[in-house]
N, C-alpha and C positions, 0 to 999 in steps of 0.2 A: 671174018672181020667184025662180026655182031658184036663177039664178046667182048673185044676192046671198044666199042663203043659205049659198053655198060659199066656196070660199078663193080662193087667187093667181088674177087672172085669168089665167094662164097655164097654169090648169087649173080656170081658176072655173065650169064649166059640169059637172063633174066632182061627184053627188052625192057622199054618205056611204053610210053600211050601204043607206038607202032606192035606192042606185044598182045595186048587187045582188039578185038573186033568191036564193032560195031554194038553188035550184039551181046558181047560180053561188057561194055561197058554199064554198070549198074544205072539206073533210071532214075533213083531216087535218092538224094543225099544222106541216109540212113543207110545204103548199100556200097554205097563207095570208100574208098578210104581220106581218112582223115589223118592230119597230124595229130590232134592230140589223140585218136586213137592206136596210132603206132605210138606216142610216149607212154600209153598206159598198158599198150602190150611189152614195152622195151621193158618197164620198171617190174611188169611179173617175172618173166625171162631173167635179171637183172641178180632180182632177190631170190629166184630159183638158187641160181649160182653162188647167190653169197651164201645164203644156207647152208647151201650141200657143201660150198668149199669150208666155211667155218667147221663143221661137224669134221669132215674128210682131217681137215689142218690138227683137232683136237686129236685124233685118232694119231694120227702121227705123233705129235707131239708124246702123247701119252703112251705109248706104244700098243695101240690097239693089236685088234683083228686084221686090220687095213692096213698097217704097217710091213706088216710079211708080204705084202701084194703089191707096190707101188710098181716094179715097173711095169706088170702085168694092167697094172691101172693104166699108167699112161699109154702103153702100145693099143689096149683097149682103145679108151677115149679118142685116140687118133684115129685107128680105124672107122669108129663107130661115126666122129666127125665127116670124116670123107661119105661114108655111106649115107647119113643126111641129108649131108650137101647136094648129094645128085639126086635122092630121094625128092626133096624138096623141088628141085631144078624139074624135076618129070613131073611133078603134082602139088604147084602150090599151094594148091585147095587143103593140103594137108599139112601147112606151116602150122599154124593153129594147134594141132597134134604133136607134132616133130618138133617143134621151134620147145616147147617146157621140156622136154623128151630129153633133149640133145642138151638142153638147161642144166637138167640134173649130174650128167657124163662131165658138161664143161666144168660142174661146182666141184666135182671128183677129179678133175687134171687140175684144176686151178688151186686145191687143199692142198694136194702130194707136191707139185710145183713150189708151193708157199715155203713148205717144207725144206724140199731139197734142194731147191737153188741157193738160200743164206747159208745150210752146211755145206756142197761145193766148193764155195768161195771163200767161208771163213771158218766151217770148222771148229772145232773146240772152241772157238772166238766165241762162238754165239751162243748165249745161251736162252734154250726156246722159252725156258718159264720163269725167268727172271724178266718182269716189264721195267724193273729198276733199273737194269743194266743198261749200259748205251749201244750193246751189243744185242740186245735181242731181237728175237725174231718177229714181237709184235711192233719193235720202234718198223722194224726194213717193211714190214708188210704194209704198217700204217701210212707210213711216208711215201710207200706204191701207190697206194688207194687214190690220196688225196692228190699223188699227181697226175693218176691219171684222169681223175674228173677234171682236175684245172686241167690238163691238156685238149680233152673232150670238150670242157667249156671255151677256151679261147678259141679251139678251133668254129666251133658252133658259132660262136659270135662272131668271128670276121666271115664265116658264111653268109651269116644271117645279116651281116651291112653292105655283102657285097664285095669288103677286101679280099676274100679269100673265093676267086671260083676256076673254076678245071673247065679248060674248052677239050676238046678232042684229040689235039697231039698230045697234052699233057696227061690226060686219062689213060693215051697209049702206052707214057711212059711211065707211069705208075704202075700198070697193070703187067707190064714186061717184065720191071724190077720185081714184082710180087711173084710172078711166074719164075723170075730166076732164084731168087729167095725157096721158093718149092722145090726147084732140081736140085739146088742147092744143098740142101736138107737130107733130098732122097738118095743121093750122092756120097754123102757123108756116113749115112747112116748104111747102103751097103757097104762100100768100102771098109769101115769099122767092122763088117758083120765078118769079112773076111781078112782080116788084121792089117790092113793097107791104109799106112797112117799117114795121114792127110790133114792138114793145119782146121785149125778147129775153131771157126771164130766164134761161137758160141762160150766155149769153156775160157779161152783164151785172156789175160786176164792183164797181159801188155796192152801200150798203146792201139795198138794194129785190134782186138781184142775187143778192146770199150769202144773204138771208133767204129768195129763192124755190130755194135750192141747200139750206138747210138744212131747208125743207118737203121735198124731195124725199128730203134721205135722214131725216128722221123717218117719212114716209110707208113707202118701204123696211124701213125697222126694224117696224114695221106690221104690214106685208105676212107681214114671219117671223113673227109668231104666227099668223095665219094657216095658214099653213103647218103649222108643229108642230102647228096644232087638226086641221087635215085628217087629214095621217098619223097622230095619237092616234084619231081617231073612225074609219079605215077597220081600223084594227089592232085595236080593240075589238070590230068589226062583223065579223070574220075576212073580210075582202078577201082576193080572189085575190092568188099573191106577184106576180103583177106589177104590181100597182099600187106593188110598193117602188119600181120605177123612174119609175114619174108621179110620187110622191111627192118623191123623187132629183131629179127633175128641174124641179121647181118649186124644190125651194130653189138650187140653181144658178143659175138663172134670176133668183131674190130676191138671191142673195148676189153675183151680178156687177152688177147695177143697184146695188147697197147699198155697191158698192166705186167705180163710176164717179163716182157721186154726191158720193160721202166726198172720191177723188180731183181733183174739180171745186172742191167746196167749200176744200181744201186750197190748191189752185193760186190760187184766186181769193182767199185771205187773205194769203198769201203774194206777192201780186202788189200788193196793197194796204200791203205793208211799206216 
């Protein structure tokens, strides 16, 4: 029952103050965490990932090295995420380490993603090196970007007045829908591995389709208050500073899924045009 009491599952196993002792509560307000220290671990984690995804995206584009490897990439990046995650969950002492680590992996699913979700959807439509075109792949990515900070920011702001906050049933069911969203996936993806074809609401590009893309990034949106409740409740409870970086490192985690998502749903309206 812990876990549904906590946030992202990406660190949902992760109490609040009740996760700390006594003794582990640091002493001195230089040991503890702070908000603006989780923003300036969130924004290195952040620019980790836009880097590496930037360079990863070129590579594609251009038809790198990296190009012959993409799904080796992403089945990578997936594993490697999972292995993190609980990494991190047994020794948060070593977010700090893991949290840029797993940065550079997300900037590498987040490049080849940029990639091939616009060709998916549309295809010859799109062309990656034409910015003129209304079809390319810097307009879909760009229009991602920015919405997923505006999403990140609205949500932040009704946090932050108090419109928007998660008591405990609703935490429950958030975290239920995230957990079914996971079997979801894992489900899909055997089945597919042994040709048992199963409706696909990822690819899927009908109504049924965009509507299970736009559950996904409402969910996503979600998930950030989440978030912001966690790092509000371990900063009140004076957590050690290195939970800035658990903290850092969930919402990266939120805010690349909240961008794939966005980017999916885009392609797939856009392909419908």
């Amino acid at each position: 029952m812990r876990m549904l009491q906590s946030r992202n599952p990406a660190m949902g196993a992760f109490g609040q103050e009740g996760r700390f002792g006594d003794a582990q509560i640091a002493k001195s307000e230089s040991n503890t965490m702070t908000i603006g220290g989780t923003v300036s671990a969130t924004s290195i984690l952040l620019a980790i990932v836009a880097g590496v995804g930037i360079f990863t995206w070129q590579q594609m584009v251009s038809g790198g090295a990296m190009s012959n490897f993409v799904f080796p990439i992403l089945i990578g990046g997936f594993i490697f995420g999972i292995v993190i995650s609980f990494a991190i969950y047994a020794k948060p002492k070593m977010a700090r380490v893991l949290g840029p680590i797993h940065a550079v992996f997300q900037g590498v699913f987040v490049g080849a993603l940029s990639y091939m979700i616009p060709m998916q959807f549309l295809g010859s439509a799109v062309d990656p090196a034409n910015p003129e075109s209304g079809n390319s792949m810097e307009t879909l990515i760009l229009q991602a970007v920015v919405a997923t900070f505006g999403v990140a920011g609205a949500m932040l702001a009704g946090y932050a007045s108090g419109l928007l906050r998660v008591g405990p049933f609703i935490q429950k069911l958030i975290i239920t829908a995230g957990l079914g969203l996971v079997f979801y996936v894992g489900m899909l993806f055997l089945l597919q591995m042994f040709g048992v074809g199963v409706w696909n609401g990822f690819a899927d590009t009908g109504m049924m389709g965009i509507g299970f893309t736009g559950f996904c990034v409402a969910l996503a949106s979600l998930f950030l208050l989440l978030d912001f409740q966690f790092i509000e409740k371990n900063v009140e409870a004076g957590a050690p500073k290195y939970m800035e970086w658990v903290g850092a490192w969930a919402l990266m985690v939120t805010l690349v899924w909240l961008y794939i998502e966005i980017l999916r749903l885009l392609s797939k309206l856009q392909a419908r045009d």
